[in-house]
N, CA, C and O atoms as a Tripos MOL2 file, in Angstrom:
@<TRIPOS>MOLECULE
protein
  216   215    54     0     0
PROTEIN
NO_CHARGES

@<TRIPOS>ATOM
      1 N         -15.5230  -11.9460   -3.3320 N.3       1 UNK1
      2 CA        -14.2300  -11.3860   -3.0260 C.3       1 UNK1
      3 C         -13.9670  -10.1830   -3.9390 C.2       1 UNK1
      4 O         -14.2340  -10.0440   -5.1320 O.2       1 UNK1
      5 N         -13.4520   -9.4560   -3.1840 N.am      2 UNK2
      6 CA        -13.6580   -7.4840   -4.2310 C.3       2 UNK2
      7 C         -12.0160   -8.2650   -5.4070 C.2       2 UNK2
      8 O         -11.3200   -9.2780   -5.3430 O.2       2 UNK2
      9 N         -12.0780   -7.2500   -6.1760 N.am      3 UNK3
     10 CA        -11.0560   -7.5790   -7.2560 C.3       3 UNK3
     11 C          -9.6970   -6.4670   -7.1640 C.2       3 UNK3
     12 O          -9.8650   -5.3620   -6.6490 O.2       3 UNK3
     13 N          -8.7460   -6.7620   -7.5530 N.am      4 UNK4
     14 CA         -7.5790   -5.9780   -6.9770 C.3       4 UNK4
     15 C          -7.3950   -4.9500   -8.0910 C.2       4 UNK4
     16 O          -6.6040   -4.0300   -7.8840 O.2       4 UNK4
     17 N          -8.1310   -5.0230   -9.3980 N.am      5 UNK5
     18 CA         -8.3710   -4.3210  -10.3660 C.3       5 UNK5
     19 C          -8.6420   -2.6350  -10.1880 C.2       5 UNK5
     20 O          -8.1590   -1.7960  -10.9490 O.2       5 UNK5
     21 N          -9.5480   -2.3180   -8.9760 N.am      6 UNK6
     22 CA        -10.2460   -1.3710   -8.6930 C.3       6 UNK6
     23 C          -9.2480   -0.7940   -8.0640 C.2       6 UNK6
     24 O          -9.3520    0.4080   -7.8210 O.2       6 UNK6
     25 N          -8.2400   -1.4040   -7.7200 N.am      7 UNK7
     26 CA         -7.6270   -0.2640   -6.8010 C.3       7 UNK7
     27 C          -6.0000   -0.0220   -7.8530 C.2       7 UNK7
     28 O          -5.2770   -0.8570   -8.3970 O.2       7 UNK7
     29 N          -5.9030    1.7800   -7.7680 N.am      8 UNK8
     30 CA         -5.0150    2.1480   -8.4310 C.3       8 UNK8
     31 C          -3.6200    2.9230   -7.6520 C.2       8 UNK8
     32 O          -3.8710    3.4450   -6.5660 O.2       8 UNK8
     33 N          -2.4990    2.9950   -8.0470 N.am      9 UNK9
     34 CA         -1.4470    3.6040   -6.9570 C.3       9 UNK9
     35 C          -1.4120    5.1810   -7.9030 C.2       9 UNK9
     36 O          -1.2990    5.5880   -9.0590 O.2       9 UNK9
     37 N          -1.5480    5.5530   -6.8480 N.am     10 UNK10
     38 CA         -1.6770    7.4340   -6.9200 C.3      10 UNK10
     39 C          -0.4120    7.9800   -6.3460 C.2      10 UNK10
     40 O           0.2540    7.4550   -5.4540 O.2      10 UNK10
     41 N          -0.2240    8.8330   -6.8200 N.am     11 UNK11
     42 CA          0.7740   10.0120   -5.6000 C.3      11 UNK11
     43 C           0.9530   11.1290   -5.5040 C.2      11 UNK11
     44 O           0.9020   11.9240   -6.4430 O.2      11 UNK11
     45 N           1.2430   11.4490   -4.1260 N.am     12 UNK12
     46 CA          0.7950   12.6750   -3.2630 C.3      12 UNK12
     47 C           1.7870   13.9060   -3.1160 C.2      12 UNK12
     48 O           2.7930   14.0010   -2.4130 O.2      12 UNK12
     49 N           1.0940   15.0030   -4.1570 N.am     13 UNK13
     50 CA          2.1300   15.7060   -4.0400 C.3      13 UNK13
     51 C           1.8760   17.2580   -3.1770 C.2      13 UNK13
     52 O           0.8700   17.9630   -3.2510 O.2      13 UNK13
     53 N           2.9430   17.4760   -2.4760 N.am     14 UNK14
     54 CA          3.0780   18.8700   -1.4000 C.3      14 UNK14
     55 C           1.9920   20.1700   -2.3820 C.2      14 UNK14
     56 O           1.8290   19.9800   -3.5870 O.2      14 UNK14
     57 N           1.5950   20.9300   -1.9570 N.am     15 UNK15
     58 CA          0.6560   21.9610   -2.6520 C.3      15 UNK15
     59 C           1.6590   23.1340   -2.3410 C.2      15 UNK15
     60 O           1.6010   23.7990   -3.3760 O.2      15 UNK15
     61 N           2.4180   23.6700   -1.6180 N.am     16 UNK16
     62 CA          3.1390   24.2830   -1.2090 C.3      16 UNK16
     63 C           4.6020   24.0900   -1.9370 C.2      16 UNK16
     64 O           4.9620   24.9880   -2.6980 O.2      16 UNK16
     65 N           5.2970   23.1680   -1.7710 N.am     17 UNK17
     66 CA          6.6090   23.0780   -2.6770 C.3      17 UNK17
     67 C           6.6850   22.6110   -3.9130 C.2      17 UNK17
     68 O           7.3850   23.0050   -4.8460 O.2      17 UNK17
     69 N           5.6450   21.4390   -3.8400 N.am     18 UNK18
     70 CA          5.5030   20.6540   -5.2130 C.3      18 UNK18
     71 C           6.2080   19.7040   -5.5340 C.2      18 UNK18
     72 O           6.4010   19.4490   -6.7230 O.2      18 UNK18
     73 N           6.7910   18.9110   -4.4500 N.am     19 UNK19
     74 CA          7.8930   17.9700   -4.2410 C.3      19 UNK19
     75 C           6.9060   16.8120   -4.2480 C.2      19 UNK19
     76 O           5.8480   17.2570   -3.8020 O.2      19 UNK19
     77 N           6.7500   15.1990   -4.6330 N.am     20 UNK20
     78 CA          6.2660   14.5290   -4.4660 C.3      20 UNK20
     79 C           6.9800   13.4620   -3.7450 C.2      20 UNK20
     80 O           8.0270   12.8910   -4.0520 O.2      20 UNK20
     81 N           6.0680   13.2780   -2.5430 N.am     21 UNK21
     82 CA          6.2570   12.5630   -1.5740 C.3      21 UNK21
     83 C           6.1350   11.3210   -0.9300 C.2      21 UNK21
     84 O           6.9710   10.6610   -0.3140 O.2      21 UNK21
     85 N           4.5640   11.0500   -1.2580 N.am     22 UNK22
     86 CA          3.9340   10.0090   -1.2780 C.3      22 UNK22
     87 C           3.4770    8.8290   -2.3120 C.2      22 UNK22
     88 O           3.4730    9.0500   -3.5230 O.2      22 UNK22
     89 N           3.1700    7.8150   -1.8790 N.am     23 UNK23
     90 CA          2.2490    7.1460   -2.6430 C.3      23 UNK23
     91 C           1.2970    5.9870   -1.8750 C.2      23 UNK23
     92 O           1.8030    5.2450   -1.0330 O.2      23 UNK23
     93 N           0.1280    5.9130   -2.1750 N.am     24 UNK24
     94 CA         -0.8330    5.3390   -1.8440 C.3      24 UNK24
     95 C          -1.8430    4.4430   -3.0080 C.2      24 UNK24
     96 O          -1.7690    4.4650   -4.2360 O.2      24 UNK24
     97 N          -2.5760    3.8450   -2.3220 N.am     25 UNK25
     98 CA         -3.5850    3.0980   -3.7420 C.3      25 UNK25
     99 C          -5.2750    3.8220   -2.8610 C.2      25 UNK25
    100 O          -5.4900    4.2400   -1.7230 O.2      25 UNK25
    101 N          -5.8970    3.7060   -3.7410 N.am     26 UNK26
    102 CA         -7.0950    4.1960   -3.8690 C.3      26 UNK26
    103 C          -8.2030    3.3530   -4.9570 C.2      26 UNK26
    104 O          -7.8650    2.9060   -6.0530 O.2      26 UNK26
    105 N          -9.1610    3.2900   -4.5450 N.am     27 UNK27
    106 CA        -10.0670    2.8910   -5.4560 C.3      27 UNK27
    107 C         -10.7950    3.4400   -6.1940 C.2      27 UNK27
    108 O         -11.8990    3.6640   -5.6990 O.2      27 UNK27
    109 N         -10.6470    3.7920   -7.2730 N.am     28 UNK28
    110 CA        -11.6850    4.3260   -8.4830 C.3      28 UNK28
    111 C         -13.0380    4.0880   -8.4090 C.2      28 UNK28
    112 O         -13.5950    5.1690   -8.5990 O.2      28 UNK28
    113 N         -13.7710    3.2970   -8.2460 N.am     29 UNK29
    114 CA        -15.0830    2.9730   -8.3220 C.3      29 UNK29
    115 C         -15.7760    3.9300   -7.0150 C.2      29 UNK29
    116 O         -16.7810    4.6250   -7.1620 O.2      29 UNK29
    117 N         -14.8930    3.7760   -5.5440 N.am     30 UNK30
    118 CA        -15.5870    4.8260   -4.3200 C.3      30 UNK30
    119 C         -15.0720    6.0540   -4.5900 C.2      30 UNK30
    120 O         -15.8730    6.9590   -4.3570 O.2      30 UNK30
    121 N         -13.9760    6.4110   -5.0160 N.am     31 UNK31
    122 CA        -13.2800    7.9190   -5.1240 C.3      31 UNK31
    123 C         -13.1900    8.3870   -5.9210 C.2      31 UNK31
    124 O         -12.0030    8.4970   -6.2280 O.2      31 UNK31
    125 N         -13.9600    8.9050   -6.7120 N.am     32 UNK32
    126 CA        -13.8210    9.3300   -8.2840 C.3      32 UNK32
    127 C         -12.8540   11.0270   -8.5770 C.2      32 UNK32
    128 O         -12.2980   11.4250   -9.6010 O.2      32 UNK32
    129 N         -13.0030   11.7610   -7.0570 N.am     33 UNK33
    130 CA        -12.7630   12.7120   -7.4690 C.3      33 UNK33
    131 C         -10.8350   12.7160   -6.7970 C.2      33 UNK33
    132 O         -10.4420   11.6150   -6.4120 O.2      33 UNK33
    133 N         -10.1970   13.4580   -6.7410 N.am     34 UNK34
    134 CA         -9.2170   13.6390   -6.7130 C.3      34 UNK34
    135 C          -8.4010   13.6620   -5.1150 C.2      34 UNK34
    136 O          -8.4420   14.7980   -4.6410 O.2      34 UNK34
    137 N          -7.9200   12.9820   -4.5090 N.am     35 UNK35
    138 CA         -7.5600   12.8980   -3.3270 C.3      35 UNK35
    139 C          -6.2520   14.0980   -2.5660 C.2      35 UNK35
    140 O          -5.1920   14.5700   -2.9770 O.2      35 UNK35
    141 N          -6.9910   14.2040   -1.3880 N.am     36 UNK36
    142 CA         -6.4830   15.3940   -0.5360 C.3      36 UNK36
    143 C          -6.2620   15.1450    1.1120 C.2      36 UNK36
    144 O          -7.0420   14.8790    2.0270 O.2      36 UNK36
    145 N          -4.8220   15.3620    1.0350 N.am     37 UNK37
    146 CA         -4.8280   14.8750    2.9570 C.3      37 UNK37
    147 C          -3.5590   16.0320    3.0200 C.2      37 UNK37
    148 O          -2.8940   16.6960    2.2250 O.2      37 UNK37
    149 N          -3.6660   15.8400    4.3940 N.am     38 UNK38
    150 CA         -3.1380   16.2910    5.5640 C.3      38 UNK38
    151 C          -1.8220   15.6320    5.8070 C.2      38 UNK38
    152 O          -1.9450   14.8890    6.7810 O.2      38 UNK38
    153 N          -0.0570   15.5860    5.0970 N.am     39 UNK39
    154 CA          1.2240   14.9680    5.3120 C.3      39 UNK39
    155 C           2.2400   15.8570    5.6740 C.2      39 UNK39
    156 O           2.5430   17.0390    5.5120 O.2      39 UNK39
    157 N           2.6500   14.8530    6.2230 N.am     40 UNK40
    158 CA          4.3610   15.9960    6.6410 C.3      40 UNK40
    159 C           4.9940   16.3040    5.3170 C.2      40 UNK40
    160 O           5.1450   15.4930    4.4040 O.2      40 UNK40
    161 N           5.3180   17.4550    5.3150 N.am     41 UNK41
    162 CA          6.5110   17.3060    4.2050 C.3      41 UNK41
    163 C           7.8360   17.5010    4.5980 C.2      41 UNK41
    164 O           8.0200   18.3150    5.5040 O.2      41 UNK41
    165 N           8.9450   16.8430    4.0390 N.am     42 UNK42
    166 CA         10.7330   16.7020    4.6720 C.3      42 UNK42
    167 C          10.8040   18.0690    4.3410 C.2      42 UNK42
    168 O          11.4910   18.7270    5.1230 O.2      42 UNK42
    169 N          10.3740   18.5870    3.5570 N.am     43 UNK43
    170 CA         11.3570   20.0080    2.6530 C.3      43 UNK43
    171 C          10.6640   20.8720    3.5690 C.2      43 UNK43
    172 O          11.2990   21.2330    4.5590 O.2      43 UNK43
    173 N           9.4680   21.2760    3.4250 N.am     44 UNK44
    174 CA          8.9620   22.0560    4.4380 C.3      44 UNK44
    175 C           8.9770   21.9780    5.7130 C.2      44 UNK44
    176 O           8.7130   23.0100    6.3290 O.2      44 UNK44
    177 N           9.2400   20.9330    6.3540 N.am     45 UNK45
    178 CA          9.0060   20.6200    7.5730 C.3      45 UNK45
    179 C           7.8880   21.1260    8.6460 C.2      45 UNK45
    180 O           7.9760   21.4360    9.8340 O.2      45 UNK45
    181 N           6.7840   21.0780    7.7150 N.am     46 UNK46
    182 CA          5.4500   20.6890    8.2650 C.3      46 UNK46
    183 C           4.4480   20.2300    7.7440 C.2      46 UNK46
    184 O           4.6500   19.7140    6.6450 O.2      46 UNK46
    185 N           3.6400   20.2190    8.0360 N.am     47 UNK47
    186 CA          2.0300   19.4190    7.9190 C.3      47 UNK47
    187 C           1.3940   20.5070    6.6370 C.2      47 UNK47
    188 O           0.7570   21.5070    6.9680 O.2      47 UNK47
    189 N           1.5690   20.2810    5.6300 N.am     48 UNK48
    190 CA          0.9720   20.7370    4.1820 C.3      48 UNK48
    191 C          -0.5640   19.9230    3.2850 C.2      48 UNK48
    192 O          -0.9500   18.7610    3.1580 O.2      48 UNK48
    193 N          -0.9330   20.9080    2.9470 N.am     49 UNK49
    194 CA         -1.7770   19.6320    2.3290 C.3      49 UNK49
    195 C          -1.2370   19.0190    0.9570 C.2      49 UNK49
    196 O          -0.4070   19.5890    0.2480 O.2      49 UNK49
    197 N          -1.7960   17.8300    0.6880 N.am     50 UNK50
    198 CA         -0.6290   17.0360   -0.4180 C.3      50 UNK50
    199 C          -2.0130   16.6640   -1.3580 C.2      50 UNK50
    200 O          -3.0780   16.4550   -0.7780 O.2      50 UNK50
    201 N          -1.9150   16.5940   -2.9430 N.am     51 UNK51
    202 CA         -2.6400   16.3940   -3.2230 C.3      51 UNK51
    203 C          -2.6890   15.5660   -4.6330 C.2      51 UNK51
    204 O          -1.8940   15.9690   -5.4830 O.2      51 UNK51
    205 N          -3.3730   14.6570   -4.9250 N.am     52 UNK52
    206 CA         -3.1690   13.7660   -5.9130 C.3      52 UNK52
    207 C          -2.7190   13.9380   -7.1350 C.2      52 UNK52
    208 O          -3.4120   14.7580   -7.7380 O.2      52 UNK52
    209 N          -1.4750   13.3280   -8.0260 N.am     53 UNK53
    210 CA         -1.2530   13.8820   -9.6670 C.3      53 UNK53
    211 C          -1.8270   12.7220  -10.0860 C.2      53 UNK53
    212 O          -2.3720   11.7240   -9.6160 O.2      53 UNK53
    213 N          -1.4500   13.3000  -11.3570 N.am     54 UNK54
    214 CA         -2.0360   11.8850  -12.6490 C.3      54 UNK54
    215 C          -0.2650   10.9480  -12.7220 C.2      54 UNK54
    216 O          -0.1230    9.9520  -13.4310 O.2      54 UNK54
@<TRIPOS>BOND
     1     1     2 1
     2     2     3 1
     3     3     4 2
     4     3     5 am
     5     5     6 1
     6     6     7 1
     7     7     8 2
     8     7     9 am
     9     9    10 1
    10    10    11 1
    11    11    12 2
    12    11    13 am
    13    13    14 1
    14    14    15 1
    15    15    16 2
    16    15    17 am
    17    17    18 1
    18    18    19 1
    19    19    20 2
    20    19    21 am
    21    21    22 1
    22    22    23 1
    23    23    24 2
    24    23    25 am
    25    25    26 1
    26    26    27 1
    27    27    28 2
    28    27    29 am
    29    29    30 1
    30    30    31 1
    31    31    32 2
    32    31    33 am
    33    33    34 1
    34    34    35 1
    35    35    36 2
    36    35    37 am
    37    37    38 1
    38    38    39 1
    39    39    40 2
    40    39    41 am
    41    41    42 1
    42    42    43 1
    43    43    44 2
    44    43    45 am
    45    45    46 1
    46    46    47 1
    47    47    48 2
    48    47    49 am
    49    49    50 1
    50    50    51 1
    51    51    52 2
    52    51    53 am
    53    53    54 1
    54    54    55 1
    55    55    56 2
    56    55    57 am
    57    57    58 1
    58    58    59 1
    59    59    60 2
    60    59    61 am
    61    61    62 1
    62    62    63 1
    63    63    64 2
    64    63    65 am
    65    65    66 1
    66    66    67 1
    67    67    68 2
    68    67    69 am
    69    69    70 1
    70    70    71 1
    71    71    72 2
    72    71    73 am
    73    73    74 1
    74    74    75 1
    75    75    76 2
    76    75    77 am
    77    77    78 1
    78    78    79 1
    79    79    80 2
    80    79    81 am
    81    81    82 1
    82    82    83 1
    83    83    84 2
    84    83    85 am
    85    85    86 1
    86    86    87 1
    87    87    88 2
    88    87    89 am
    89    89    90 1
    90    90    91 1
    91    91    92 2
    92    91    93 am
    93    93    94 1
    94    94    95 1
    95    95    96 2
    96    95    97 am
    97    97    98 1
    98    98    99 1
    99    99   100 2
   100    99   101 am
   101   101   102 1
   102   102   103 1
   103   103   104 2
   104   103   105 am
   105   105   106 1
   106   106   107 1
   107   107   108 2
   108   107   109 am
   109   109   110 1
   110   110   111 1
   111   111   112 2
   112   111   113 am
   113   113   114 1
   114   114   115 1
   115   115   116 2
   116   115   117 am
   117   117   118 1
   118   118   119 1
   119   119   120 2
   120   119   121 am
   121   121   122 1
   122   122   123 1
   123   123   124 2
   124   123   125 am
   125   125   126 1
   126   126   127 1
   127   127   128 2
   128   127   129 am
   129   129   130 1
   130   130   131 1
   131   131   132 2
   132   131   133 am
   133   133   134 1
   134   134   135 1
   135   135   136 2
   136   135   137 am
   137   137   138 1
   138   138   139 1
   139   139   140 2
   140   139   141 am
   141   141   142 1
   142   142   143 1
   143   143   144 2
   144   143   145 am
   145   145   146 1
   146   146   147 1
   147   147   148 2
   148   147   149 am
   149   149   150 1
   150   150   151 1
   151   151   152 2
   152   151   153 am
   153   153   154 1
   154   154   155 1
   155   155   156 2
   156   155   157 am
   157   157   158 1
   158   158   159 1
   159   159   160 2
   160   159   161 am
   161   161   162 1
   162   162   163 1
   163   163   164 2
   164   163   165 am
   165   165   166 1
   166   166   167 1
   167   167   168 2
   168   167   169 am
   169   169   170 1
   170   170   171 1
   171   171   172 2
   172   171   173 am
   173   173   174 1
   174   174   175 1
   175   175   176 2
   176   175   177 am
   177   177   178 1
   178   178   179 1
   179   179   180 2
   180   179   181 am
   181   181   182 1
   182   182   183 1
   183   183   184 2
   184   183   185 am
   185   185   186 1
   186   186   187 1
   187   187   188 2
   188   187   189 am
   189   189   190 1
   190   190   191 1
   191   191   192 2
   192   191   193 am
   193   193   194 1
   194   194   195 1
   195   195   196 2
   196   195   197 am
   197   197   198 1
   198   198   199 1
   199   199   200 2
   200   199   201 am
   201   201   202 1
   202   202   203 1
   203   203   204 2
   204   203   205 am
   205   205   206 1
   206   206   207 1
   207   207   208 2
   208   207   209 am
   209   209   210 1
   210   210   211 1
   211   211   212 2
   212   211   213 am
   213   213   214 1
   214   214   215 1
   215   215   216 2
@<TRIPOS>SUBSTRUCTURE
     1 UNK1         2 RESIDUE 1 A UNK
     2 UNK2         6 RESIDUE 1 A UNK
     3 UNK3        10 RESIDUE 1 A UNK
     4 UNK4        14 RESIDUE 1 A UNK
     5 UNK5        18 RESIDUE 1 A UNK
     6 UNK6        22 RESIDUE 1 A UNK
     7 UNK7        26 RESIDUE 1 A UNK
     8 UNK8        30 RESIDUE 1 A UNK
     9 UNK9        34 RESIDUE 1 A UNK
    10 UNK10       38 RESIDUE 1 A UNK
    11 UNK11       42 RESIDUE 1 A UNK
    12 UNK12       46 RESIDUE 1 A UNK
    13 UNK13       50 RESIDUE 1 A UNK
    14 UNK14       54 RESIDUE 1 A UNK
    15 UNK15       58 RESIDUE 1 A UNK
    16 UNK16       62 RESIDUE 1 A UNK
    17 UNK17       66 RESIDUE 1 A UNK
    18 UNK18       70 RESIDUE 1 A UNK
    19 UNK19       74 RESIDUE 1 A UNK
    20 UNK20       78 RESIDUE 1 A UNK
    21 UNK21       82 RESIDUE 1 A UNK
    22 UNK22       86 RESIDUE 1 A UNK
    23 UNK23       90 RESIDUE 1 A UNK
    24 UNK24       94 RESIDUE 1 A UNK
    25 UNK25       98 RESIDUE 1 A UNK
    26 UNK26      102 RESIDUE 1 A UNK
    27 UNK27      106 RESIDUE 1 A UNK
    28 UNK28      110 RESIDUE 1 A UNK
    29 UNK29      114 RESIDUE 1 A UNK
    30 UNK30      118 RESIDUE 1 A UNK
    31 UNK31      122 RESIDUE 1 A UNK
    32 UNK32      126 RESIDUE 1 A UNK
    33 UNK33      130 RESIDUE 1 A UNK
    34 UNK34      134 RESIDUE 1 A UNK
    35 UNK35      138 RESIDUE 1 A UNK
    36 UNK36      142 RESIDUE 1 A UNK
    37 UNK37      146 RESIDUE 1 A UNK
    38 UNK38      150 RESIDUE 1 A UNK
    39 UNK39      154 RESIDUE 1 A UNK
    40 UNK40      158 RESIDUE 1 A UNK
    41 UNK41      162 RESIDUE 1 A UNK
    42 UNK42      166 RESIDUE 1 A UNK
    43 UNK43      170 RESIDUE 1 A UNK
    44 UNK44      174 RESIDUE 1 A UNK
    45 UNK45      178 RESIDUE 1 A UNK
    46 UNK46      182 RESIDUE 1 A UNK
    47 UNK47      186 RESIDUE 1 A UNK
    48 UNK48      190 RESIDUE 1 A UNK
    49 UNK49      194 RESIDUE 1 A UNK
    50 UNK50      198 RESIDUE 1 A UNK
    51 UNK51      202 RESIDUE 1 A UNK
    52 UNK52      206 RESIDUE 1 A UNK
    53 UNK53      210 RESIDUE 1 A UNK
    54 UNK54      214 RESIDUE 1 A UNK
């Protein structure tokens, strides 16, 4: 059974406004490098890319 250890909560911030929006968990051990998607943002009101802080 995998361990709940590995997985960490991240969040996703607009690259464009810089508003943080999201949050998600991710696993450290498969994703080492820094996570990047495709979210709506409210302030902008569109599809920005959002991208992981510390």
């Amino acid at each position: 059974m995998a361990k709940k250890a590995d997985r960490v909560i991240v969040t996703l911030e607009c690259q464009t406004c810089h508003e943080r929006n999201y949050t998600t968990t991710k696993n450290k051990k498969n994703d080492r490098q820094r996570l990047e998607l495709a979210k709506y943002c409210r302030r902008c009101r569109q599809h920005t890319p959002h991208k992981e802080t510390k």
